[in-house]
PASEBA-1860 file (N, C-alpha, C; in nm, 3 decimals):
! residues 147
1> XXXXXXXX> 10.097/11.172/8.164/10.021/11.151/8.286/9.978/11.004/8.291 ~ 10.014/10.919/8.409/9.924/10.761/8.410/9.788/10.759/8.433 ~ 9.733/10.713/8.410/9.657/10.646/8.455/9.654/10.580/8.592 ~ 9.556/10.653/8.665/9.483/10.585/8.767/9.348/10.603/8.845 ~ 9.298/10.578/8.944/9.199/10.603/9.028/9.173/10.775/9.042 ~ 9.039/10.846/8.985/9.068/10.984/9.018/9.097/11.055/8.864 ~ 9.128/11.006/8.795/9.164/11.123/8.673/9.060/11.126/8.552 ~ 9.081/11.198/8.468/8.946/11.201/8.399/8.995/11.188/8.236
9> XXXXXXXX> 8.951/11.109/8.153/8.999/11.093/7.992/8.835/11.149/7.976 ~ 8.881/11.171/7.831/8.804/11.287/7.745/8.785/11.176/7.582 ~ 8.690/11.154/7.566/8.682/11.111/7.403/8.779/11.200/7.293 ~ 8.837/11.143/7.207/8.855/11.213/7.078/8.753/11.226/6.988 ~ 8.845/11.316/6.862/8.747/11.289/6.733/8.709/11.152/6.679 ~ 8.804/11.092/6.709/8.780/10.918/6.677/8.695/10.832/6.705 ~ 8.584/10.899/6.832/8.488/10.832/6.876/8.336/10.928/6.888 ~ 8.351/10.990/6.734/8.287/11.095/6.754/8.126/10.995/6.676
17> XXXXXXXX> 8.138/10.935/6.672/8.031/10.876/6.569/7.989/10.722/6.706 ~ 8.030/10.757/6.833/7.977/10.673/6.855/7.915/10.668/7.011 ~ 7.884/10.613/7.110/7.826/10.576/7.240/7.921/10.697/7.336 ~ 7.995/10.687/7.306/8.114/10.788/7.344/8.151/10.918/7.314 ~ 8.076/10.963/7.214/8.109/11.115/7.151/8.114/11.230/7.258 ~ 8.197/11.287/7.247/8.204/11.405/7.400/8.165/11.335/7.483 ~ 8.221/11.219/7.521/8.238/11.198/7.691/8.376/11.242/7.779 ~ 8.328/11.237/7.903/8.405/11.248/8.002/8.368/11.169/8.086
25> XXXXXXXX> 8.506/11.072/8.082/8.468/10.968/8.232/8.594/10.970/8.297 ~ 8.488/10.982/8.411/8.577/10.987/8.579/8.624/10.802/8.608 ~ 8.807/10.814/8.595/8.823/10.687/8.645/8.767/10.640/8.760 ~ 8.760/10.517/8.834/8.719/10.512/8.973/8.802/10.390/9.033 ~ 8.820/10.290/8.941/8.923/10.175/8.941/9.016/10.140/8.838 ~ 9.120/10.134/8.902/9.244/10.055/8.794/9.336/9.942/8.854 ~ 9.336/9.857/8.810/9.455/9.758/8.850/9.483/9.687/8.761 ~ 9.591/9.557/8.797/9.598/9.451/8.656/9.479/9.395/8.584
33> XXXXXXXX> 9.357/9.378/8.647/9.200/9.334/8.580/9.162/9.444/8.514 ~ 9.175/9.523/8.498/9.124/9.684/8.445/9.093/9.764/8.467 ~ 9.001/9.827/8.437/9.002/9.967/8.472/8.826/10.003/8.465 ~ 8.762/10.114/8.553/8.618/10.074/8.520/8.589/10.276/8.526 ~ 8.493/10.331/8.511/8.464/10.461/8.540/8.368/10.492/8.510 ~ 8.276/10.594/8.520/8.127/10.652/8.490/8.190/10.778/8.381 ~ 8.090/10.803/8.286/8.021/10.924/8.203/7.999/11.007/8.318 ~ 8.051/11.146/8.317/8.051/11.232/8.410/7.952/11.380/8.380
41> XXXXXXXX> 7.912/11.330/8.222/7.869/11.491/8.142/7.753/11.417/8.049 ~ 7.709/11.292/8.082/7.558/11.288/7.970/7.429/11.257/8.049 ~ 7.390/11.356/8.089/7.268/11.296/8.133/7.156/11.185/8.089 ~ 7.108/11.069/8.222/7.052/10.989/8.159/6.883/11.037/8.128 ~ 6.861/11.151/8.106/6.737/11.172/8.064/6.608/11.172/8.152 ~ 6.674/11.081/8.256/6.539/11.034/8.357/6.582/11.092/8.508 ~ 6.497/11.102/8.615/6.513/11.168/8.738/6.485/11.020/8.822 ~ 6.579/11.078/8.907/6.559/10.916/9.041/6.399/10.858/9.065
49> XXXXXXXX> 6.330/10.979/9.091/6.174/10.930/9.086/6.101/10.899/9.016 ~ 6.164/10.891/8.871/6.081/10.821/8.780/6.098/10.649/8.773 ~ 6.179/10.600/8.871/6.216/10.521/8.842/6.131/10.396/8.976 ~ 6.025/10.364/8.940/5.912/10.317/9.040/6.018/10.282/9.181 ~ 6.073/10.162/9.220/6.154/10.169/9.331/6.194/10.320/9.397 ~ 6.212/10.415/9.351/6.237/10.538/9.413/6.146/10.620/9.370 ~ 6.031/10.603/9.341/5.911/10.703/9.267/5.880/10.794/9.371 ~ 5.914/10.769/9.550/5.889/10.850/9.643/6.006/10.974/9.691
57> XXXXXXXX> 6.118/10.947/9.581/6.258/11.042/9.631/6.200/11.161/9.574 ~ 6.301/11.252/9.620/6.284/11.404/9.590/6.372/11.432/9.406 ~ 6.349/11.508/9.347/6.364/11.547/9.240/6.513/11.522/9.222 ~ 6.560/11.405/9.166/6.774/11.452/9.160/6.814/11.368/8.985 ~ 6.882/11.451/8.952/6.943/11.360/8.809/6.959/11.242/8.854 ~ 6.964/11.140/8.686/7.063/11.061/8.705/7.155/11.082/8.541 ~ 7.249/11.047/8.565/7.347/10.981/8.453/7.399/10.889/8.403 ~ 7.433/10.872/8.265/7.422/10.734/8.139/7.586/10.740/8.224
65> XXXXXXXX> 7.618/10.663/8.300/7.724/10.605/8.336/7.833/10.532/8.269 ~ 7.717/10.477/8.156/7.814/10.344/8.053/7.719/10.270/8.005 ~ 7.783/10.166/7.896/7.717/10.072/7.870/7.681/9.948/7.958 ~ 7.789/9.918/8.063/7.765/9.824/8.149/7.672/9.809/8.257 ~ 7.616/9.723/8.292/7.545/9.666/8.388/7.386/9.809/8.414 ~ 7.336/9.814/8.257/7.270/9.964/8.296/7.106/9.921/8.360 ~ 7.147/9.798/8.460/7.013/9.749/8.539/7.002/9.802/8.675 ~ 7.170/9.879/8.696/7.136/9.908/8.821/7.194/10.046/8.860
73> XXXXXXXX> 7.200/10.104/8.973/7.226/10.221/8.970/7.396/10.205/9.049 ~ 7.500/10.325/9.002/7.575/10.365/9.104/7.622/10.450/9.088 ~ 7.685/10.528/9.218/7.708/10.664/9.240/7.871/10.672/9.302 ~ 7.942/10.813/9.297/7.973/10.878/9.369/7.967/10.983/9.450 ~ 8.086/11.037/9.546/8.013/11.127/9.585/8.127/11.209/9.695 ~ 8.115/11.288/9.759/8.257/11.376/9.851/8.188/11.364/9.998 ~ 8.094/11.296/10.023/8.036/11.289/10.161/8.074/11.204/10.232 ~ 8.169/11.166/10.315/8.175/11.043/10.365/8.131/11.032/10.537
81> XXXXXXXX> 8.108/11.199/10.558/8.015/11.200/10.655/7.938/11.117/10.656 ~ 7.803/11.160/10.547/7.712/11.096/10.543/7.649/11.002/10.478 ~ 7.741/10.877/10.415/7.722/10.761/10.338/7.841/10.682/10.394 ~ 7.846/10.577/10.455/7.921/10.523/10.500/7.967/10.393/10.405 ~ 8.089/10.316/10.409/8.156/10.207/10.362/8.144/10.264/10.167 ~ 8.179/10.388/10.170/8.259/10.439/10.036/8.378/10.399/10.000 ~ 8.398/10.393/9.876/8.562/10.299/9.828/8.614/10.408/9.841 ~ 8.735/10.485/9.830/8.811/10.640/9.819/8.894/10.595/9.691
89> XXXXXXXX> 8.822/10.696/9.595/8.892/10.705/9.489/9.017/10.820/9.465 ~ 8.962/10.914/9.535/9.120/11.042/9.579/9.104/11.069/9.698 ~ 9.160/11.161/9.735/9.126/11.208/9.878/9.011/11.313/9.872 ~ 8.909/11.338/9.795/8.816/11.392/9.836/8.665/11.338/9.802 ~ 8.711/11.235/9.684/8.613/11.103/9.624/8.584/10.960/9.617 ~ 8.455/10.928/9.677/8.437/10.813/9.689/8.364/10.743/9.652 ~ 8.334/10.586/9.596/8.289/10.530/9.472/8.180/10.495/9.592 ~ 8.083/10.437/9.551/7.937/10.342/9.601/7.946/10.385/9.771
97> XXXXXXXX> 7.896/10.296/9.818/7.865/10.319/9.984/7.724/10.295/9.987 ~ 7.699/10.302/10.112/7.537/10.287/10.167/7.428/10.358/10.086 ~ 7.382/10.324/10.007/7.282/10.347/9.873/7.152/10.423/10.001 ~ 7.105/10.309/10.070/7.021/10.378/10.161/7.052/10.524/10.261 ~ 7.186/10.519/10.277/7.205/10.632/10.327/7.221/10.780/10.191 ~ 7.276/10.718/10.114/7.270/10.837/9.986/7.132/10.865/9.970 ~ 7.049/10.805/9.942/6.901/10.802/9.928/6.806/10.898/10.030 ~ 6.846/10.883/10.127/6.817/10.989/10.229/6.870/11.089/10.268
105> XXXXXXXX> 6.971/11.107/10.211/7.076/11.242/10.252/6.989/11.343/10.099 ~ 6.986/11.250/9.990/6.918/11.303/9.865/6.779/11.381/9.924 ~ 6.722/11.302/9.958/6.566/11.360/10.006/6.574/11.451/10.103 ~ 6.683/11.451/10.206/6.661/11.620/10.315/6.726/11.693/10.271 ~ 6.825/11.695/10.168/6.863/11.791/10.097/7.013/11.797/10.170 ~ 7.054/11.669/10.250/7.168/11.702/10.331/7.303/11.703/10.246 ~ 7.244/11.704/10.083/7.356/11.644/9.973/7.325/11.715/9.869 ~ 7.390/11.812/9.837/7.386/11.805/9.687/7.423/11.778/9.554
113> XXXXXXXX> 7.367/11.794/9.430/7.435/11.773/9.287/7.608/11.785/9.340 ~ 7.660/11.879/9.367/7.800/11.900/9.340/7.855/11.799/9.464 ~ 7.729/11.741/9.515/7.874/11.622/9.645/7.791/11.486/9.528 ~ 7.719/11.462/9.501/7.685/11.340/9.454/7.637/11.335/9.304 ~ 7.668/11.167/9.257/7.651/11.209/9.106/7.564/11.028/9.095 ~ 7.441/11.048/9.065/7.421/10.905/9.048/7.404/10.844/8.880 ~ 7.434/10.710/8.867/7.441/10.705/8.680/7.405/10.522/8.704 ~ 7.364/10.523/8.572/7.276/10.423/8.545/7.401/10.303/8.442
121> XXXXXXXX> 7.460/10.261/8.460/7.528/10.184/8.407/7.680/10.183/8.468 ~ 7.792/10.193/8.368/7.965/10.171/8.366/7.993/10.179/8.278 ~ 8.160/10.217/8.243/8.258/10.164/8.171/8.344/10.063/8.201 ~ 8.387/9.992/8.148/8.501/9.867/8.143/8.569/9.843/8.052 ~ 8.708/9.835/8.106/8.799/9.821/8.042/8.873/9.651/8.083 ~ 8.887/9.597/8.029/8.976/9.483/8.045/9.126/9.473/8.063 ~ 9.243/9.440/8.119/9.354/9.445/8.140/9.403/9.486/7.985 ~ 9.486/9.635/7.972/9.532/9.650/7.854/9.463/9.733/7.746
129> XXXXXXXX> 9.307/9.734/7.820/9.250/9.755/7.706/9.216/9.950/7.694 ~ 9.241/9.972/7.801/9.230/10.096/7.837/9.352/10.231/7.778 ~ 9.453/10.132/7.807/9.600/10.186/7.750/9.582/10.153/7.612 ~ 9.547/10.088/7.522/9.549/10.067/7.418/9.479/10.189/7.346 ~ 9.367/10.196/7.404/9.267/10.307/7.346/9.312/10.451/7.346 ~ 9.397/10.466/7.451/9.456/10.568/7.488/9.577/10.641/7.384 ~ 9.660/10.491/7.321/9.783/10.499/7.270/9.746/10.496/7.156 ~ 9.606/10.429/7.096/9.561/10.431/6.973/9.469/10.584/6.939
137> XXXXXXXX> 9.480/10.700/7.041/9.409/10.821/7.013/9.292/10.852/7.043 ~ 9.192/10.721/7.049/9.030/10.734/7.116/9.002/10.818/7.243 ~ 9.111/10.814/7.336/9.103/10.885/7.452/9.244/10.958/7.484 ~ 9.228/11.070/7.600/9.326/11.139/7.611/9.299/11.171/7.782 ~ 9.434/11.172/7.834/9.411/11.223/8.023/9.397/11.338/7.996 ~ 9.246/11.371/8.040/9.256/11.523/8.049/9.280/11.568/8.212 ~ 9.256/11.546/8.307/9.253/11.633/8.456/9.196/11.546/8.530 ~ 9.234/11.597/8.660/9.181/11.562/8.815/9.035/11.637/8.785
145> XXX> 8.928/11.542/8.840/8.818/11.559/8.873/8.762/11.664/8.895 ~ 8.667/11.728/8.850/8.553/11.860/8.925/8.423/11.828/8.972 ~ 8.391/11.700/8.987/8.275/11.670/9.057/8.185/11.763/9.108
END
């Protein structure tokens, strides 16, 4: 199976001792620069409203996304109703979009857990570096998405 936008690798035993142990991350980008995706199965421990800037949202997870950039938030999600200028990662998933509109679809309840997933960091891969990990056993394609 290749690699691309949409599929989901699974940690091995090989990365069982580390940041990565039983993960599952949802690709979201691949090209010649690399490849990037969210942790799809570790919760980050904390709820959107604990987080003072959103201390007024309604009750919703978030998730440890990655090690990268874990200053800010980003999401996916299957709504494109109601979050506009989403990247389309398959035909039923789409990366970031109008944060303010996710934010409010969150609070009337016009969204739920199973359309949206928000996470507190990334993964990154560098050109090569993704396939390497792959061919060296750390990771394996497991499946198309269940968001």
């Amino acid at each position: 199976m290749s690699i691309h936008p949409g599929i989901i690798i699974e940690s091995t035993a090989d990365l069982a001792d580390t940041l990565f142990a039983d993960s599952r991350i949802l690709i979201t980008t691949y090209n010649n620069d690399g490849a990037t995706g969210f942790i799809i199965n570790q919760p980050f421990g904390r709820a959107l409203p604990e987080l003072e800037e959103f201390k007024h949202s309604a009750p919703f997870p978030l998730y440890n996304g990655g090690p990268v950039d874990t200053e800010h938030l980003f999401f996916i999600h299957q709504r494109p109703d109601l979050i506009a200028d989403g990247e389309p990662i398959d035909d039923t998933t789409y990366l970031g979009g109008n944060f303010k509109q996710a934010v409010t679809a969150i609070n009337n309840k016009s969204i739920t857990e199973k359309e949206i997933q928000l996470f507190v960091g990334y993964c990154g891969w560098d050109a090569g570096e993704l396939e390497a990990e792959i061919a060296e056993g750390s990771w394996v394609v497991s499946a198309e998405p269940e968001v």
